[in-house]
LUMBATI-100605 format. One record per atom (N, C-alpha, C): residue number from 1; atom name; x, y, z. Coordinates in nm, 3 decimals. Example, Ala and Ser with C-alpha at 12.3 -4.5 7.8 and 13.67 -1.06 7.14 Angstrom:
<recs>
{guba: 1, vofi: N, px: 1.319, py: -0.569, pz: 0.780}
{guba: 1, vofi: CA, px: 1.230, py: -0.450, pz: 0.780}
{guba: 1, vofi: C, px: 1.320, py: -0.330, pz: 0.780}
{guba: 2, vofi: N, px: 1.285, py: -0.225, pz: 0.708}
{guba: 2, vofi: CA, px: 1.367, py: -0.106, pz: 0.714}
{guba: 2, vofi: C, px: 1.290, py: 0.003, pz: 0.787}
</recs>
This chain:
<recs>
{guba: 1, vofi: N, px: 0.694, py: -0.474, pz: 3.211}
{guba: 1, vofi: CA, px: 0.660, py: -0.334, pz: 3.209}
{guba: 1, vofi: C, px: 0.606, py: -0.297, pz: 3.071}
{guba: 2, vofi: N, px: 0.506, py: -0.235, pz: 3.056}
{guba: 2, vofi: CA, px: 0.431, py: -0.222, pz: 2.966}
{guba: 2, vofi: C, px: 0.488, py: -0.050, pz: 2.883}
{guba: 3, vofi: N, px: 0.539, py: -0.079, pz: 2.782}
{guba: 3, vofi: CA, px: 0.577, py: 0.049, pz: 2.696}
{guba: 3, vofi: C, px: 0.502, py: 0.113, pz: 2.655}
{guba: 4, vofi: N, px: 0.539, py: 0.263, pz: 2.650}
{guba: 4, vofi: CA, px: 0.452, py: 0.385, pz: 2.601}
{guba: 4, vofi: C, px: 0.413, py: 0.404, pz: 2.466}
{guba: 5, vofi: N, px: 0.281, py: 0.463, pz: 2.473}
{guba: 5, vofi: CA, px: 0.198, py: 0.464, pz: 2.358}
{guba: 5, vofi: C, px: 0.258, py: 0.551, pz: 2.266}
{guba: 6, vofi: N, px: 0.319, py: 0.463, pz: 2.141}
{guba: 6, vofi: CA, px: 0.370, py: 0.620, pz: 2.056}
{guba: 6, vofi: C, px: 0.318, py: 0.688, pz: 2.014}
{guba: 7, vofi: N, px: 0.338, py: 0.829, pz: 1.944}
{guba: 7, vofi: CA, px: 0.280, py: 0.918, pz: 1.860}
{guba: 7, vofi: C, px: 0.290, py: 0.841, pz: 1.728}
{guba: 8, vofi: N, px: 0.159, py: 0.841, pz: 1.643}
{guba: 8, vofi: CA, px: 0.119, py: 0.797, pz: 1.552}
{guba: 8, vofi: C, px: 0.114, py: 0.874, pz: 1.438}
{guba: 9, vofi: N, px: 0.157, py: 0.869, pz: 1.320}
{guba: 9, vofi: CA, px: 0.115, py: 0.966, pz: 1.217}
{guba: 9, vofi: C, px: -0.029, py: 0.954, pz: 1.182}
{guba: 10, vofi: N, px: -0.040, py: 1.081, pz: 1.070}
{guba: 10, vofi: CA, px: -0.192, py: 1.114, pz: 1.043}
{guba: 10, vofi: C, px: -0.243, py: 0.950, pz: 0.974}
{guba: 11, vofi: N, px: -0.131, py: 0.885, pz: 0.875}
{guba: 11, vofi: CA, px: -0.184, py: 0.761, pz: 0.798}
{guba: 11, vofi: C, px: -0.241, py: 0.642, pz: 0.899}
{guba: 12, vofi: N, px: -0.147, py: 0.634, pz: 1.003}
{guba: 12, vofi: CA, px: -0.148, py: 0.525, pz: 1.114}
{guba: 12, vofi: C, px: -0.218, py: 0.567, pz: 1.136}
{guba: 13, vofi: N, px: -0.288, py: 0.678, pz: 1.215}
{guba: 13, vofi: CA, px: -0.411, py: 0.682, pz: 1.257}
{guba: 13, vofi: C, px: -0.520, py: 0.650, pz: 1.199}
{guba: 14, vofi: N, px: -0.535, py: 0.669, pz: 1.059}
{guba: 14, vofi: CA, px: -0.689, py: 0.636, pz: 1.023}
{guba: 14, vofi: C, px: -0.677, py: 0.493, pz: 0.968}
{guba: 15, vofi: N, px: -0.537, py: 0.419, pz: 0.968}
{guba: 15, vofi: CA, px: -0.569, py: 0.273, pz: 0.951}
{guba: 15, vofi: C, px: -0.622, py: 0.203, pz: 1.122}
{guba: 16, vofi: N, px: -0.586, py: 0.246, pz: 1.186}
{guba: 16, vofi: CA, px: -0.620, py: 0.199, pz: 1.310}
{guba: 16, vofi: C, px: -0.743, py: 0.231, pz: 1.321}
{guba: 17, vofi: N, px: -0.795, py: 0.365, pz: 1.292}
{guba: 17, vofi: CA, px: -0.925, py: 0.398, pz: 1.355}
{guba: 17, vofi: C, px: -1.014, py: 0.264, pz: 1.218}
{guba: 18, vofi: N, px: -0.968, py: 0.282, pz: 1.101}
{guba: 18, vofi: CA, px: -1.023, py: 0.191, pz: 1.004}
{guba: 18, vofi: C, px: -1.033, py: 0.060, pz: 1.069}
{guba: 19, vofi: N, px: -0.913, py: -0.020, pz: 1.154}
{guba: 19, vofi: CA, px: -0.944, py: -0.145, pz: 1.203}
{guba: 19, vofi: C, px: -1.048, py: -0.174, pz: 1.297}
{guba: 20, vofi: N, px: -1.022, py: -0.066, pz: 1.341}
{guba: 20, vofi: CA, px: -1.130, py: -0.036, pz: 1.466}
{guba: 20, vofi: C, px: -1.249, py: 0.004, pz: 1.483}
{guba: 21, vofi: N, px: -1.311, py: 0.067, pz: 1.373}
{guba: 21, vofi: CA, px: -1.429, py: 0.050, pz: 1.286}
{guba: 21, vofi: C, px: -1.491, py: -0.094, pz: 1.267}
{guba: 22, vofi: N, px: -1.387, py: -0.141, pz: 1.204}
{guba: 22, vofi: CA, px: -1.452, py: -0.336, pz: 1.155}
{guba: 22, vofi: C, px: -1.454, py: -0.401, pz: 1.229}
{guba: 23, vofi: N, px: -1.346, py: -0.415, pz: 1.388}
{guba: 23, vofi: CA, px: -1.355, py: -0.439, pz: 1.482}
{guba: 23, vofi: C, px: -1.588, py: -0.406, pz: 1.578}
{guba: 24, vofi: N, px: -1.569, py: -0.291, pz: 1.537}
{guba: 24, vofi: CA, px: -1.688, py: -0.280, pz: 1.568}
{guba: 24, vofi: C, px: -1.822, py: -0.340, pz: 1.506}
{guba: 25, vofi: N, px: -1.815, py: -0.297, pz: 1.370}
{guba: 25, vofi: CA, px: -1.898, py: -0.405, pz: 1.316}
{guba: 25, vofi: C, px: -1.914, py: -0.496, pz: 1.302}
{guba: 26, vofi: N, px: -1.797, py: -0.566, pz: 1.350}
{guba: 26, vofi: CA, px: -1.808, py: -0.744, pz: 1.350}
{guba: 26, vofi: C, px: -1.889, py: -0.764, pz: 1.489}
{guba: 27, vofi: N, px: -1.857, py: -0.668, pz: 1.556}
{guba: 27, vofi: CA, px: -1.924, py: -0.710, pz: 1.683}
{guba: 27, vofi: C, px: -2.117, py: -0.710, pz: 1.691}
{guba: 28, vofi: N, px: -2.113, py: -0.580, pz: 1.584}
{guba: 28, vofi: CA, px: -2.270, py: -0.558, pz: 1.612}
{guba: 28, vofi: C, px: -2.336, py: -0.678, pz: 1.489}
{guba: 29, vofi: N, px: -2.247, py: -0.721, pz: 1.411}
{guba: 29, vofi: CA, px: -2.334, py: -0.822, pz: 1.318}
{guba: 29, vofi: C, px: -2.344, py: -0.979, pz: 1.383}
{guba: 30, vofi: N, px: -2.200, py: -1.021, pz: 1.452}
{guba: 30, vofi: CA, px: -2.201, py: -1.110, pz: 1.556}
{guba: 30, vofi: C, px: -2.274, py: -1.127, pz: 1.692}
{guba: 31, vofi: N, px: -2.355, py: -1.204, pz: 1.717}
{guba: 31, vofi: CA, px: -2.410, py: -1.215, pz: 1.822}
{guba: 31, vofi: C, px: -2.276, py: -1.213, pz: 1.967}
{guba: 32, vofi: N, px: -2.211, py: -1.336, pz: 1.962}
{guba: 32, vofi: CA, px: -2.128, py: -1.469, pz: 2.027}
{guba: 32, vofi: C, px: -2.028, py: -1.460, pz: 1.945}
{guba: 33, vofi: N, px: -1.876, py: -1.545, pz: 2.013}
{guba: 33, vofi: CA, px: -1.801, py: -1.590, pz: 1.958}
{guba: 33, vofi: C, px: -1.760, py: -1.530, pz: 1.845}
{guba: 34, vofi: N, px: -1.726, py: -1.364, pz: 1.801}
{guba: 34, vofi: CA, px: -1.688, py: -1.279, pz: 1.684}
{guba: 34, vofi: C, px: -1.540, py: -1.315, pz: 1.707}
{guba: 35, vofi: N, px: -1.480, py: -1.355, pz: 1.601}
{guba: 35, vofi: CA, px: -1.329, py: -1.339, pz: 1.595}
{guba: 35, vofi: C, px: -1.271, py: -1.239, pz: 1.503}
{guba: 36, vofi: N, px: -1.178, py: -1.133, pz: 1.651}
{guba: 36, vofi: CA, px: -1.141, py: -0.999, pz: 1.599}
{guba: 36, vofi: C, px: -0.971, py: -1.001, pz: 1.593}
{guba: 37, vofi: N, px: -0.937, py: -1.169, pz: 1.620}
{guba: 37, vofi: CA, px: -0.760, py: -1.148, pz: 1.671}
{guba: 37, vofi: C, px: -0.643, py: -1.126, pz: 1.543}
{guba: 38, vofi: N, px: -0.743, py: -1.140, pz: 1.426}
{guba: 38, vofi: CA, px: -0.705, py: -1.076, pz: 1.275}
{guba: 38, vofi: C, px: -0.672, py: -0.959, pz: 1.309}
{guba: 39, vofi: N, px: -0.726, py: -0.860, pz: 1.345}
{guba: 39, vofi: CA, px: -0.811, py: -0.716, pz: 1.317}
{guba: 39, vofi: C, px: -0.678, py: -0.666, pz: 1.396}
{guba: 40, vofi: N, px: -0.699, py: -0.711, pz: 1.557}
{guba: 40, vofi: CA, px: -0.608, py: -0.690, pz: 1.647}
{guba: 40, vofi: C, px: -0.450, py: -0.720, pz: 1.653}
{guba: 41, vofi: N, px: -0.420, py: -0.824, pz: 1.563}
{guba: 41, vofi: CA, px: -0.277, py: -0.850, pz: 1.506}
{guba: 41, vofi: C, px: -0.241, py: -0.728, pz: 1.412}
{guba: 42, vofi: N, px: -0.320, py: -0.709, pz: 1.346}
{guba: 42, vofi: CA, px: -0.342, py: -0.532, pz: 1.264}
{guba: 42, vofi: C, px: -0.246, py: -0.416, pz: 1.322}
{guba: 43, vofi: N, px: -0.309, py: -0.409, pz: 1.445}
{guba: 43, vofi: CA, px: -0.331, py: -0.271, pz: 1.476}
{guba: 43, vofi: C, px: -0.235, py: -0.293, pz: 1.586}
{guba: 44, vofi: N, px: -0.169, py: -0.404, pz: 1.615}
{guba: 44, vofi: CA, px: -0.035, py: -0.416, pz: 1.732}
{guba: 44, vofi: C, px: 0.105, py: -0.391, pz: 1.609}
{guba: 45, vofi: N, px: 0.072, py: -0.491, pz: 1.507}
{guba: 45, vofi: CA, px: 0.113, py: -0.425, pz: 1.401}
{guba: 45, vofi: C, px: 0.194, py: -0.288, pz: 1.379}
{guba: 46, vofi: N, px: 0.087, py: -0.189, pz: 1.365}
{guba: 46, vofi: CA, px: 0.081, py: -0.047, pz: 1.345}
{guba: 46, vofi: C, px: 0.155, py: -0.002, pz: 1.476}
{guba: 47, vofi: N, px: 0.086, py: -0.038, pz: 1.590}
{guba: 47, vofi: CA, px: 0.164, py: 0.036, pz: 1.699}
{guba: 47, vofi: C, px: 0.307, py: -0.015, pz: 1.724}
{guba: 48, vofi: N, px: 0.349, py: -0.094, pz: 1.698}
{guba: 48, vofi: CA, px: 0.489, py: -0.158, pz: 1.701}
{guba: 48, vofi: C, px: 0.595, py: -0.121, pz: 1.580}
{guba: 49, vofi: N, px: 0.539, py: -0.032, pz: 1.467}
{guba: 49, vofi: CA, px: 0.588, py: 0.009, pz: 1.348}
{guba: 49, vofi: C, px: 0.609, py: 0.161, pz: 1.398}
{guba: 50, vofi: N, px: 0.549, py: 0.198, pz: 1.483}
{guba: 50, vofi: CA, px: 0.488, py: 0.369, pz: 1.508}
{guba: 50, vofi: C, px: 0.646, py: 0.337, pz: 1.598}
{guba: 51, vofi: N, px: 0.689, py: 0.240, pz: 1.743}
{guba: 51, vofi: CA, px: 0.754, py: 0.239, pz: 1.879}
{guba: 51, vofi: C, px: 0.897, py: 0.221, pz: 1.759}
{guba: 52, vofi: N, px: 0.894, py: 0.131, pz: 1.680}
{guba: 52, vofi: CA, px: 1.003, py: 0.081, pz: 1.610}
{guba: 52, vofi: C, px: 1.071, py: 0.271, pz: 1.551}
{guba: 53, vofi: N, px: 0.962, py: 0.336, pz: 1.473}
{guba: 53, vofi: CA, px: 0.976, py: 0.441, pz: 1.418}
{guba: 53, vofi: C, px: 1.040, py: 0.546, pz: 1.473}
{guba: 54, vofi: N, px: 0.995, py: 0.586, pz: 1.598}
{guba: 54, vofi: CA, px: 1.015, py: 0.647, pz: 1.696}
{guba: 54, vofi: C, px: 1.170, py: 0.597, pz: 1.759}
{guba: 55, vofi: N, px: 1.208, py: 0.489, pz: 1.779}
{guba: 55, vofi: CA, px: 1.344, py: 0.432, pz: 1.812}
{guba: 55, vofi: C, px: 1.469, py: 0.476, pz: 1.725}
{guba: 56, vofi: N, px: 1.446, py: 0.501, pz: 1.569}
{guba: 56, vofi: CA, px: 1.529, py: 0.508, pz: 1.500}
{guba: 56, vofi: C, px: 1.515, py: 0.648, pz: 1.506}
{guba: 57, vofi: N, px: 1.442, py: 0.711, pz: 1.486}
{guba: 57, vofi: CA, px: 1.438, py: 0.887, pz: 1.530}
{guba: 57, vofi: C, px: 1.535, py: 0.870, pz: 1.627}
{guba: 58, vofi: N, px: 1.508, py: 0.848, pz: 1.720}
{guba: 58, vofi: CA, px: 1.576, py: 0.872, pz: 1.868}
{guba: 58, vofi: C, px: 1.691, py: 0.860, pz: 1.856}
{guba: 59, vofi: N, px: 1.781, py: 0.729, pz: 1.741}
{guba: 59, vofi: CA, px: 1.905, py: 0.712, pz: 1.785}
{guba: 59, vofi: C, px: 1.944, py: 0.772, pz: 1.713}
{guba: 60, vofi: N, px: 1.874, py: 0.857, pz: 1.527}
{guba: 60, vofi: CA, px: 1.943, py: 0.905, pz: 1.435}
{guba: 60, vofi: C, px: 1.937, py: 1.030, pz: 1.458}
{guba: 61, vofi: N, px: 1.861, py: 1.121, pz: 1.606}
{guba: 61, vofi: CA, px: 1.908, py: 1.207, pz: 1.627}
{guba: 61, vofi: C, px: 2.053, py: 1.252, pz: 1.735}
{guba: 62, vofi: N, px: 2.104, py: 1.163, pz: 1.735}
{guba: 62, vofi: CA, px: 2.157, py: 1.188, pz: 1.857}
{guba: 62, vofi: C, px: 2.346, py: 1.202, pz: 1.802}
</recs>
C-alpha cells in the first residue's frame, strides 16, 4: 500500500522543485540512456524526511 504524500515545507519544496529542474535538463541535453536515479534518490530522500517529520508531529502531539 502506497503512503500519502506529505505536506512539504516552503525549503523542501524548492529543493525538490530544484531536483526536478536538473532532472529536466538532463533530459533535454541527453538524447538516450540519461541517468536521473542520483537526482531521484534526492527527492525520495526529501519526501521520506517530510513522512518521517510529520510522524513525530503526530506522536509529540498527542
Amino acid at each position: 500500500m502506497a503512503q500519502p504524500e506529505p505536506k512539504l515545507t516552503a525549503g523542501e519544496k524548492a529543493r525538490v522543485a530544484w531536483y526536478v529542474a536538473r532532472m529536466a535538463k538532463r533530459g533535454i541535453a541527453g538524447d538516450e540512456n540519461v541517468f536521473q536515479a542520483d537526482l531521484e534518490r534526492k527527492v525520495d530522500r526529501i519526501i521520506d524526511g517530510a513522512r518521517k517529520r510529520e510522524e513525530r508531529a503526530a506522536k509529540n502531539s498527542k
